[in-house]
N, C-alpha and C positions, 0 to 999 in steps of 0.2 A: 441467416435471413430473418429465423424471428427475432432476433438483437436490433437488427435494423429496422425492424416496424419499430418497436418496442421504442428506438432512439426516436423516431419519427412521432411516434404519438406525442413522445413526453418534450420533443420540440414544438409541436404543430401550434399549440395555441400563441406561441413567441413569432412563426413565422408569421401564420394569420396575423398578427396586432402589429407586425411591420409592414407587411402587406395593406394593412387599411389605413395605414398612418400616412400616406404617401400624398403628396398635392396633387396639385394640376387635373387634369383630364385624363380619367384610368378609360382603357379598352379591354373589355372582357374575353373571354373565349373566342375561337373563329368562329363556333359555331352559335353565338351568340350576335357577335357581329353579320352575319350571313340572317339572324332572325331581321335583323334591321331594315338590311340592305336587299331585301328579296324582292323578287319582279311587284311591282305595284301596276294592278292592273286598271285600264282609264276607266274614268265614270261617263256616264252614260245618260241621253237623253233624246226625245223625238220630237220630230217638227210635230207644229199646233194637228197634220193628217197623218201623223205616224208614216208618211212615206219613209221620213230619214231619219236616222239615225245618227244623233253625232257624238264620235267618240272621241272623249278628251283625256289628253294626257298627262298625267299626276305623275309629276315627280317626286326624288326621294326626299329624305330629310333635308331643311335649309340647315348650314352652318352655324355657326356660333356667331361668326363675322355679320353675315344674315343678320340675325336677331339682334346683334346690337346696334341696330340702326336706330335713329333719334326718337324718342318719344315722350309723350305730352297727355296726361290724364287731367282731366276737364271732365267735372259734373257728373263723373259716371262713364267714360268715353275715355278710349286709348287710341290716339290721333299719330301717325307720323308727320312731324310739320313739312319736312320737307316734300313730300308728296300731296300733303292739305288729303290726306285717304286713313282707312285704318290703319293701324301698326299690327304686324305680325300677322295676316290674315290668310288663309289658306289660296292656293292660286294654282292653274294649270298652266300647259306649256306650249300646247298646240293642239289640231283639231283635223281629226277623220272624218268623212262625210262616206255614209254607207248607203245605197238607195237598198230598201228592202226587197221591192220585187226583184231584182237583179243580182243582190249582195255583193255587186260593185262597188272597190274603196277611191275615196280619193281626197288626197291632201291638200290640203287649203293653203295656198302660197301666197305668200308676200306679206308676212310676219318676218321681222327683225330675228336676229338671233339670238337663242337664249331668251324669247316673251316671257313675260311672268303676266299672265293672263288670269282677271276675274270679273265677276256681272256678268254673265253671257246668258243672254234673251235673245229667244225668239221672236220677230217678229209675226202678228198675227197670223197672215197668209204661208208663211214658211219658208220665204221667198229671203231672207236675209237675217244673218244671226251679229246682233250688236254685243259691243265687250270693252272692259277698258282694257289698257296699256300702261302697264307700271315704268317708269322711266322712273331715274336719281332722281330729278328737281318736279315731276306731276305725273294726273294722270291724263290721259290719252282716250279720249273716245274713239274706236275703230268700228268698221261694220264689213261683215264678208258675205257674198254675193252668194249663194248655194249652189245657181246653176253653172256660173262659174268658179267654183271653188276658188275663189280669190278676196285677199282682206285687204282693207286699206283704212289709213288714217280717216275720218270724216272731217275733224275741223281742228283748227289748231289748238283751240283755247284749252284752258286747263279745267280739269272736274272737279268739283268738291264731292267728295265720298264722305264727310267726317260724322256726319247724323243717319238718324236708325233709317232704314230701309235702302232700297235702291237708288243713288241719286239720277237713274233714269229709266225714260219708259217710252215704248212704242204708243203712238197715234193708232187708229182705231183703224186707221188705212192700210198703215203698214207702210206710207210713204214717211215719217217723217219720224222725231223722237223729244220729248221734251226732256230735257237736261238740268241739272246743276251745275253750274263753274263759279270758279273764282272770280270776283267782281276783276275788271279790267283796275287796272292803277292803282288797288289797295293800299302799296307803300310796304315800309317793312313792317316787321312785328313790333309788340309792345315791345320794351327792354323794362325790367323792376329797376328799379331805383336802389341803390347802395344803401341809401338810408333812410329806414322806415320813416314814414309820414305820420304815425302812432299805431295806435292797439287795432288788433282784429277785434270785433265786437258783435257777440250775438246776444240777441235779447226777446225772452216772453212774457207776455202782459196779461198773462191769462189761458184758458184753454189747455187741453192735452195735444200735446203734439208728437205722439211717440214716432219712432222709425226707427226699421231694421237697418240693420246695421251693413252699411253702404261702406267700399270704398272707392278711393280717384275724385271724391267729392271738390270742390272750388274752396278754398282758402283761404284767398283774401281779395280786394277790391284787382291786383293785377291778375289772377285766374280770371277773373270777371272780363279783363280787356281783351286776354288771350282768347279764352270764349268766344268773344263776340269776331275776333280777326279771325282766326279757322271756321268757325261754323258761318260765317256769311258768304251767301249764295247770290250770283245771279241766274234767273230762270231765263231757259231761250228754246226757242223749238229751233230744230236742226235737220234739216230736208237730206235727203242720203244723195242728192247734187253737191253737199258741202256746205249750202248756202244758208244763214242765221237770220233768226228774227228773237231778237231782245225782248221777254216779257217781264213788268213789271221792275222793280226797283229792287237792290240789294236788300236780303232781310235773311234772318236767321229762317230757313223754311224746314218743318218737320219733314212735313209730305206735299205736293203737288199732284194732285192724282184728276186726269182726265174724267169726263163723264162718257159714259159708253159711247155716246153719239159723238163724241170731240166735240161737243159748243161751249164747254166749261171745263174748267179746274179749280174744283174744290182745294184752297190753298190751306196750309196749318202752320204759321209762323211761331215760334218762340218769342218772347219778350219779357225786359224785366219787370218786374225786380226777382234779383237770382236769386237763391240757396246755397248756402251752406252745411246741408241737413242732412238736402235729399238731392238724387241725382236730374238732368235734365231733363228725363221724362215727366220730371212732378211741376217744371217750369211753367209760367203762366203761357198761357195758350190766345192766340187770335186767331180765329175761323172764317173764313169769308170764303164767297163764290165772287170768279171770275169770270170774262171772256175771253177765249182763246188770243185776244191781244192783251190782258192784261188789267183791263177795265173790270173793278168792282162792280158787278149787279146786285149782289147780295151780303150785310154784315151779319153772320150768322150766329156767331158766340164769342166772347169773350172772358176768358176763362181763370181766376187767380193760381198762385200757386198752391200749389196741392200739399200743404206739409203738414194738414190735420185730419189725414187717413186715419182710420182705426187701423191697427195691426192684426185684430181676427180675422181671419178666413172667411170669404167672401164678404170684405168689407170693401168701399170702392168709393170713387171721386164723386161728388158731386156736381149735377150742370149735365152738358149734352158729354157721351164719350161714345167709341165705337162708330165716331161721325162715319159716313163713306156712303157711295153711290148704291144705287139699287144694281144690280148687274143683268135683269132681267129688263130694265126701259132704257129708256133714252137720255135722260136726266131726272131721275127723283133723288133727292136726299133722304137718308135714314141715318136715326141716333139712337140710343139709347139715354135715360135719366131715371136715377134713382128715385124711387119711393120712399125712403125710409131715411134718408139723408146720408145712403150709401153706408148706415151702421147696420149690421147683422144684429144686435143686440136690442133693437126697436122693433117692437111686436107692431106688424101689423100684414093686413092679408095679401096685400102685393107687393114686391120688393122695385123691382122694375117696369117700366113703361116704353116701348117703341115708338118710335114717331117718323113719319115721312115728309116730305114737303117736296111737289113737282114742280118746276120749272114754267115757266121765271118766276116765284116764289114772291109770292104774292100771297096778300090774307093769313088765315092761321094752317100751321101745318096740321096732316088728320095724324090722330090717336089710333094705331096702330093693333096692339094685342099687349096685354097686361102678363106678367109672369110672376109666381107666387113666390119663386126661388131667384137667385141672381143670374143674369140675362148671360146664356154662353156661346150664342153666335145665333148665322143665320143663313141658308143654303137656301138661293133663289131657281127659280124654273119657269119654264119658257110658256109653262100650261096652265096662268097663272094664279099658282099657288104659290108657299114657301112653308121650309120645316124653322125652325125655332125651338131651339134647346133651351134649357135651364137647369141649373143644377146650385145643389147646396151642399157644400164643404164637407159640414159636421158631419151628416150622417150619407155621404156619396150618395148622392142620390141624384138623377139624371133623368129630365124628362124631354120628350120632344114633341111638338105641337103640328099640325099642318094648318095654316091659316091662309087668308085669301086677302092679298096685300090690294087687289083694286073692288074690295068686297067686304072692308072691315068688318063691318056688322055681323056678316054670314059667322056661326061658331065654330068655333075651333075645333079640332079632332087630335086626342091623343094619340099617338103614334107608339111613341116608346114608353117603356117608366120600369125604369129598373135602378140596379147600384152600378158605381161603373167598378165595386171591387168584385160583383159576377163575371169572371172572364166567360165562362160556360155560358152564359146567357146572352153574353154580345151579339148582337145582332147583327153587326155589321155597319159600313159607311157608304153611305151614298157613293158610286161612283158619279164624277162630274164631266162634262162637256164643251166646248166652245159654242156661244151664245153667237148669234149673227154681230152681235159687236165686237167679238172675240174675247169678250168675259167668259169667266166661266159658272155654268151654270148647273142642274141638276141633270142625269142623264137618263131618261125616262123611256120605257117604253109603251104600248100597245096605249097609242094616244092618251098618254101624262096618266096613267093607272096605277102606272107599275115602276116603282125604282131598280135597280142594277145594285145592289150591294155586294162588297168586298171587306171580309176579316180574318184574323187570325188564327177563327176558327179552334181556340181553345178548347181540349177536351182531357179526362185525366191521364189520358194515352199520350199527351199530348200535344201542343198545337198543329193544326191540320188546315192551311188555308180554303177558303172556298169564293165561290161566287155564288148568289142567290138572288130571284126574282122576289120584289116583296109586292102583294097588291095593296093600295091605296084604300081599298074601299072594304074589300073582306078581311085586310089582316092575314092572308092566309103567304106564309113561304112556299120557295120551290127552290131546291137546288139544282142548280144549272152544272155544276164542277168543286170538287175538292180535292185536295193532294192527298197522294194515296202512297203510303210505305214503297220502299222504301228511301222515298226525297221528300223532300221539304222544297216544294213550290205555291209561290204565289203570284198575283196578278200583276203587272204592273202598271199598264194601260190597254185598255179595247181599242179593239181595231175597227168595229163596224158597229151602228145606231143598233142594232139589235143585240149585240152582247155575246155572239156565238165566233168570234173571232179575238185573241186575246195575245199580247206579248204578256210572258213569265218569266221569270228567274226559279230556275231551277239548281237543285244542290242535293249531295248524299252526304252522308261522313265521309267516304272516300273519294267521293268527284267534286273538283271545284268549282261554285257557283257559276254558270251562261245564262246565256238570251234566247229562249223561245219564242216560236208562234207557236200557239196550241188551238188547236180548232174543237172549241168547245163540244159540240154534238158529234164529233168522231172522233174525237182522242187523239185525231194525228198529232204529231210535236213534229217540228221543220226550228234546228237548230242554227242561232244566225250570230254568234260570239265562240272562239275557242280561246279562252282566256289559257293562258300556261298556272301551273300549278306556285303560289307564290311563294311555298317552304319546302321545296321539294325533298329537303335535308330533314322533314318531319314527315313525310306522306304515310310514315307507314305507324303513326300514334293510335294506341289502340283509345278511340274514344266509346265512353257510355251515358244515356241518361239515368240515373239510377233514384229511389222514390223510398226513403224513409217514414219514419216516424219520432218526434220527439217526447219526452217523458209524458206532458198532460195531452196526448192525444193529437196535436197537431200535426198535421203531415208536411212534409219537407220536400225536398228535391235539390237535384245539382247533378253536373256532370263531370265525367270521371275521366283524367286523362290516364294513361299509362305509358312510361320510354318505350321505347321501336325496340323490337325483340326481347322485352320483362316475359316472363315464364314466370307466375308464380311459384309452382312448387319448386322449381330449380334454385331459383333465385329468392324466394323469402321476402316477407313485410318487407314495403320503402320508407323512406323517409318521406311526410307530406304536406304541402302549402297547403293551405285553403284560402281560397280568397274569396270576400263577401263583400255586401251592402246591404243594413238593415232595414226593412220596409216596412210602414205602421198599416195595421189594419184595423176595422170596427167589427168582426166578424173571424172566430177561428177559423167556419169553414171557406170563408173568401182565402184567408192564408193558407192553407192547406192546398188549395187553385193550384195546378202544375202551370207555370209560364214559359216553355220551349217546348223545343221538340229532339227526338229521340236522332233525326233526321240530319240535323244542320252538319253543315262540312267543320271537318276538324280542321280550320281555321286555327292557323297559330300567329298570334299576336305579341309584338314585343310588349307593346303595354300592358296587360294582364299578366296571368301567373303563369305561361306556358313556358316561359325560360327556365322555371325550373327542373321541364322533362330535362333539360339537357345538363342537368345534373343530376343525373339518377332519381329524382325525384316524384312520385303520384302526385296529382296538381286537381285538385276539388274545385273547380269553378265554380258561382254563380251559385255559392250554396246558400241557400234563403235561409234567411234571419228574419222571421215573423218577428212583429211587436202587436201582440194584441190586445185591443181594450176595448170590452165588450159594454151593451147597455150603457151606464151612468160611467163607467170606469175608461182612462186617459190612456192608452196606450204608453206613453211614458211610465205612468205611475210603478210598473214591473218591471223598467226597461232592461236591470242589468238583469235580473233574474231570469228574463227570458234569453237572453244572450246564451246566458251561460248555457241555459237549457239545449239550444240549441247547436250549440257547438258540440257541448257531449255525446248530442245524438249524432251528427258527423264523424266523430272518431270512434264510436261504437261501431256505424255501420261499416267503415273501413276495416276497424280490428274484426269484425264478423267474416267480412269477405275474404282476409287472410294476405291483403293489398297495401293495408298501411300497419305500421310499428307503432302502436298508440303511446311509446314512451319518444318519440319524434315527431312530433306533427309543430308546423308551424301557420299562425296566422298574419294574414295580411289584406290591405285593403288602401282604397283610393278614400281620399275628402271625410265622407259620414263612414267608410270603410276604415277609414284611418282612424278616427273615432271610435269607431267596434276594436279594432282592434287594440288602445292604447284601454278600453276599460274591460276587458277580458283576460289582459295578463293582471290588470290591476287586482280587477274582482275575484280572481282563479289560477290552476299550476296547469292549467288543460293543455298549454304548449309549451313550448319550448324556447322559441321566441317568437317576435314579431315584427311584422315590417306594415309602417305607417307614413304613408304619405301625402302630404297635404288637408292635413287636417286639422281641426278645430279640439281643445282637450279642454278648454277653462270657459264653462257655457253664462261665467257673472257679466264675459266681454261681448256677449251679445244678447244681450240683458231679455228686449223687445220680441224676443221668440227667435227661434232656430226648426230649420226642418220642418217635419208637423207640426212642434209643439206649439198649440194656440195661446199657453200664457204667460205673461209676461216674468220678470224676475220677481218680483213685489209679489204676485198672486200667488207664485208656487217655488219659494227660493230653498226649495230642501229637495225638487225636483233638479235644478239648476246646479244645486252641493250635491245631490248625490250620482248625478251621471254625468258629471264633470271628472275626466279620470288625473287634470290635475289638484284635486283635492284626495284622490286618493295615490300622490303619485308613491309614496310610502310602501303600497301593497305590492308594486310593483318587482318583483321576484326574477325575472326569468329578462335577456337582454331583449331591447328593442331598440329599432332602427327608424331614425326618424328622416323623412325628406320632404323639402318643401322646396316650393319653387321663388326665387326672392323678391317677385315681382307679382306675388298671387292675388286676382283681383275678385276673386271670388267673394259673393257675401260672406263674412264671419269667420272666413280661413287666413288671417291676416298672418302673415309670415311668421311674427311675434309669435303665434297661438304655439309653433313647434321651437323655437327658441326658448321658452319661458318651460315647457314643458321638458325639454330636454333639461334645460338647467335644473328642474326639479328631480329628477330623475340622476341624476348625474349627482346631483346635492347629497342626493341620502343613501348613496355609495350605490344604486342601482349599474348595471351595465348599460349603456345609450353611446348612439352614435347620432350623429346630428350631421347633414348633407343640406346647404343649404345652394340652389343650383340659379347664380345667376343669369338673369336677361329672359327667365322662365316665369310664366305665370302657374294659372293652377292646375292646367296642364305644361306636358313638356314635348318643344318639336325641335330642339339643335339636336344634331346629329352627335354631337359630342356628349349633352345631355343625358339623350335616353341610351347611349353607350356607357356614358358614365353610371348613371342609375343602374342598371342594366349589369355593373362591373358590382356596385355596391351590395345591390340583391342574394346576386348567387357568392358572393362570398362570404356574406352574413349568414346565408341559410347552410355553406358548405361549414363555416367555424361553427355554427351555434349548434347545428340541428342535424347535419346529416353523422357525422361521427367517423371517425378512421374504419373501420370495421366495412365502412363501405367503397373503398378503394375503387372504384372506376369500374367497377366490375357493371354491371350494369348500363353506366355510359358506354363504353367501350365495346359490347359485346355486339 
């Protein structure tokens, strides 16, 4: 017997290296495949009165087949031509209609078979829920009746999805829906030409024009044709009789968006001249107000292309932005315009300017409220006032105003002013409401006094969600409800104008997340979802929140999985992944902040590190990786040295508890995880090996800033050499495992980044494996994919890390 380990050890690393040398699509363990394929439970959402509930059905993984279906990257934009919609976009399959008071189900008939369903709005009143209909050759606007639980086609013509937002939206009635389609008679697509016309040519005459580093950007003059053939729209409203009315002419439209009353649509058309730079959001902009047939009354802005942004944090366009309707009137317009010509680096005392202009827009618009910081939104109310955030980058800082939008003059009153890196201190978010136009507005009580706030309720025990009254006038809180040991619930919509009726989602480590009504002032809970358990083949994971310290005093946190029946003293240190993402802060004790809760269902996830309980494995999630830069100093400027720091104190506190083999421990990580982990084997022997993917390693190729960091290569290029881990890929010692998806559209993770890096790694005799996983962006959803990955994982961490000594004893038991 010990002959035949003995042969088995002095074989194993030969079988292992035939084992990974293999092509095609690997399938890992069944009980790995079973993490993939587990019940997926549907998402969930309520009519505008919370009577109904409708549950929608998520299906499993799309194939491989799936994913290679045609696509077309324009300006920033991943298009399938043959549908004129996005490529690869997440979608359900069918729909449960629950009435709450009764908790009677009922299925929505007359859907096709096999729908691959997405967009799905409510209509205001709740009376019909619209959605497209993905077919081969378009998409399909559909609309299903609630009270007769029945869908149907509405009109035949085809949708354009291919630009940011919804390309539709219910009327204010809730009779009818204004749409994007494909112009009627287009013709076919461009075709390029065999043989160039000459040189692609970009050219600057001046000025700085930096930018982050984009891809899928436009190419050459025929991306410019394609462009304009997928992204052009006709607008038409569409009555839920079927019946069309044509607004307006063919134009590239961003947004079309109603005025609360239906008398206008504020329109946002795209036009040249394009980019090459930057993507189509930075594209020159036309603004105008329309009438619901189409008629310009109003030419509002016209806007160049935006390709001479600063790249500092909270740097921003100049000209009107954030255009959009008031949601509290009938037609006013609001925008915002920079102060300072949208550069943070120009001293002066206000940065941004608000402005409105009511209808029919006439005269000059009124000067709204002034902000010292850059302008970050604006939550309107029916009593009326409005709140008005601001906040600046550098040093998080978050303020919120209440000002008096038909009252400019009257002063303002600070509400909030804090950092947003105090979780302890969050205050909370407004909950909101439907407005008599069916916007949504602020949700107030004891006539407009009082907000309804809902947060995370962070605490160092912690997170604890709550609800709280805030007044208006005293500043003074009151808590209405908080989650109390041992679940993790939180709100998720009120049921009633006063705030004492509430649906939650509630969860423990060992019960999996449902649907409450919780009746605030008596605690009743009346449970209305029994979701089944999605990993049944894990329920019994011992999980922990567990609360370190690292060397200079900072505090940590992560949570501790352990296999279904591990005994330590029986069984002895595991082998253990940790898997991270590093997070910058301007404050130790902001980083030291616990961010979960002790509470949450142990949830297993193929994506994360939980495949590895099923290789006998301890699995460290979510273990924070502070980067602190306090006062004058950059959070980068320490970055690996805190890394490192922090890691040590992760496998200290494991080798303390008597849980992990601190000569086994491995690290791994997603995108800026993948990152952490290719400069921690670089900079250190702390593991074993590592698993990186989809990450960035060589930071000269994204010159213009990365992540936090605010400076460019030129400002701080020995910041850029030194936490670029391929410049040290040399130091690299222990194996690692590299995957990226080959179609990654991610800023700054260009596929290259893990090819070039592998190749370096491989060059100076390092151990690397290199997985490059086509028709996959920078995540991954083919079934064969994250199977494959999934195969890649546990066998890298079973050859490099877990060691023959640990024989299945463990798994098995």
């Amino acid at each position: 017997m010990k002959r035949s380990i003995l042969l088995l050890f002095l074989f194993l690393p030969f079988i292992f290296a035939d084992a990974l040398a293999q092509d095609g699509y690997m399938t890992p363990s069944q009980n790995l495949v079973d993490l993939v394929d587990g019940a997926r439970n549907p998402s969930v959402s309520f009519s505008p009165d919370r009577n109904i509930m409708l549950l929608q059905d998520v299906p499993s993984l799309p194939s491989i087949e799936e994913m290679a279906q045609p696509q077309l990257r324009l300006a920033g934009i991943r298009i399938n031509p043959n549908t004129n919609g996005p490529s690869r976009s997440g979608y359900v399959t069918g729909f449960t209609l629950r009435d709450m008071s009764t908790g009677r189900d009922r299925t929505i008939s007359g859907l096709p078979e096999n729908p691959v369903i997405t967009n799905v709005s409510w209509s205001p009143d709740g009376s019909h829920i619209a959605f497209l209909l993905t077919k081969t050759d378009r998409l399909e606007l559909w609309v299903a009746n609630v009270e007769q639980a029945r869908a149907w086609r509405l009109v035949n013509g085809k949708v354009n999805d291919t630009y940011y937002g919804s390309p539709m939206s219910w009327t204010e009635d809730g009779e009818s829906l204004l749409v994007k389609f494909v112009p009627e008679g287009r013709g076919e697509a461009p075709v390029r030409e065999m043989v160039p016309e000459g040189p692609v040519i970009q050219e600057n005459t001046g000025g700085a024009r930096p930018a982050r580093t984009y891809q899928d950007l436009l190419e050459d003059t025929h991306d410019e044709d394609l462009f304009d053939y997928y992204f052009m729209a006709q607008l038409a409203e569409v009555n839920l009789d079927g019946s069309l009315k044509m607004i307006g002419s063919p134009a590239i439209y961003r947004t079309a968006d109603l005025s609360p009353d239906g008398e206008y649509i504020l329109v946002n058309k795209t036009e040249r001249p394009y980019s090459y730079r930057v993507p189509a959001y930075r594209f020159p902009q036309n603004i105008q107000i329309w009438d619901r047939d189409g008629n310009m009354v109003h030419q509002f802005a016209e806007l160049p292309l935006a390709d001479d942004v600063p790249i500092a944090f909270s740097s921003t366009t100049e000209g009107p932005r954030s255009v959009s309707w008031r949601n509290d009137a009938p037609a006013t317009l609001t925008w915002v315009e920079a102060l300072d010509g949208g550069d943070p680096s120009v001293d002066v005392s206000m940065r941004d300017r608000i402005y409105q202009h009511e209808a029919p827009f006439r005269g000059n618009p009124t000067e709204l409220f002034e902000v010292a910081y850059r302008y970050a939104g604006i939550m309107w109310s029916e009593e009326d006032f409005a709140l008005v955030s601001e906040y600046w980058r550098a040093d998080r800082h978050v303020r919120t105003w209440k000002i008096y939008p038909d009252n400019p003059s009257r002063e303002a009153e600070l509400i909030f002013d804090r950092s947003t890196e105090d979780r302890y201190g969050d205050p909370g978010s407004p909950e909101m409401k439907r407005s008599q136009y069916g916007t949504w507005v602020l949700h107030t009580v004891d006539d407009g006094n009082t907000l309804l706030l809902t947060g995370t309720g962070a605490t160092p025990e912690g997170n604890r969600p709550f609800l709280r009254k805030y007044n208006l006038e005293t500043g003074e809180t009151t808590e209405l409800w908080r989650s109390e040991a041992p679940y993790y619930e939180f709100i998720v919509t009120l049921l009633d104008d006063e705030g004492m009726q509430a649906i939650t989602r509630r969860e423990s480590v060992s019960v999996q997340p449902n649907y409450y009504v919780r009746d605030i002032e008596s605690g009743d809970l009346d449970q209305i979802t029994e979701f089944e358990h999605p990993t049944p083949q894990l329920k019994d994971v011992y999980k922990e929140f567990i609360q370190y310290e690292r060397e200079d005093g900072v505090n940590l946190s992560a949570t501790l999985y352990l296999p279904p029946g591990y005994d330590k003293d029986r069984d002895g240190p595991l082998p253990v992944l940790v898997w991270a993402y590093p997070r910058e802060f301007r404050s130790a004790d902001a980083a030291g902040q616990v961010a979960d809760s002790p509470y949450r269902f142990a949830g297993m996830s193929y994506w994360g590190p939980h495949f590895a309980l099923t290789q006998g494995f301890a699995v460290v999630e979510n273990a924070t990786m502070p980067i602190v830069g306090e006062g004058d100093a950059n959070p980068n400027d320490t970055f690996v040295e805190q890394l490192i720091m922090s890691a040590e104190a992760v496998v200290n506190e494991m080798d303390s508890r008597g849980v992990g083999d601190p000569d086994r421990f491995a690290i791994g990580g997603h995108s800026y995880g993948a990152f952490m982990t290719a400069n921690l084997l670089a900079h250190s022997r702390i593991f074993k090996a590592g698993i990186a993917r989809s990450g960035a390693y060589n930071r000269t190729l994204t010159p213009f800033g990365f992540q936090a960091e605010p400076r460019n290569f030129w400002r701080a290029d020995h910041i850029y050499l030194s936490m670029s881990p391929f410049m040290h890929a040399d130091g690299i010692k222990d194996p690692i495992l590299f995957i990226h998806g080959m179609e990654d559209n991610n800023s700054g993770t260009f596929p290259m980044q893990s090819e070039r890096m592998y190749a370096a790694v491989s060059g100076l005799g390092g151990i690397a494996r290199l997985v490059m996983l086509p028709e996959e962006s920078h995540g991954y959803r083919a079934r064969e994919s994250v199977l494959h990955m999934l195969y890649e994982q546990s066998e890298w961490l079973n050859t490099y890390v877990r060691g023959i000594e640990q024989i299945d004893d463990v798994i098995n038991r």
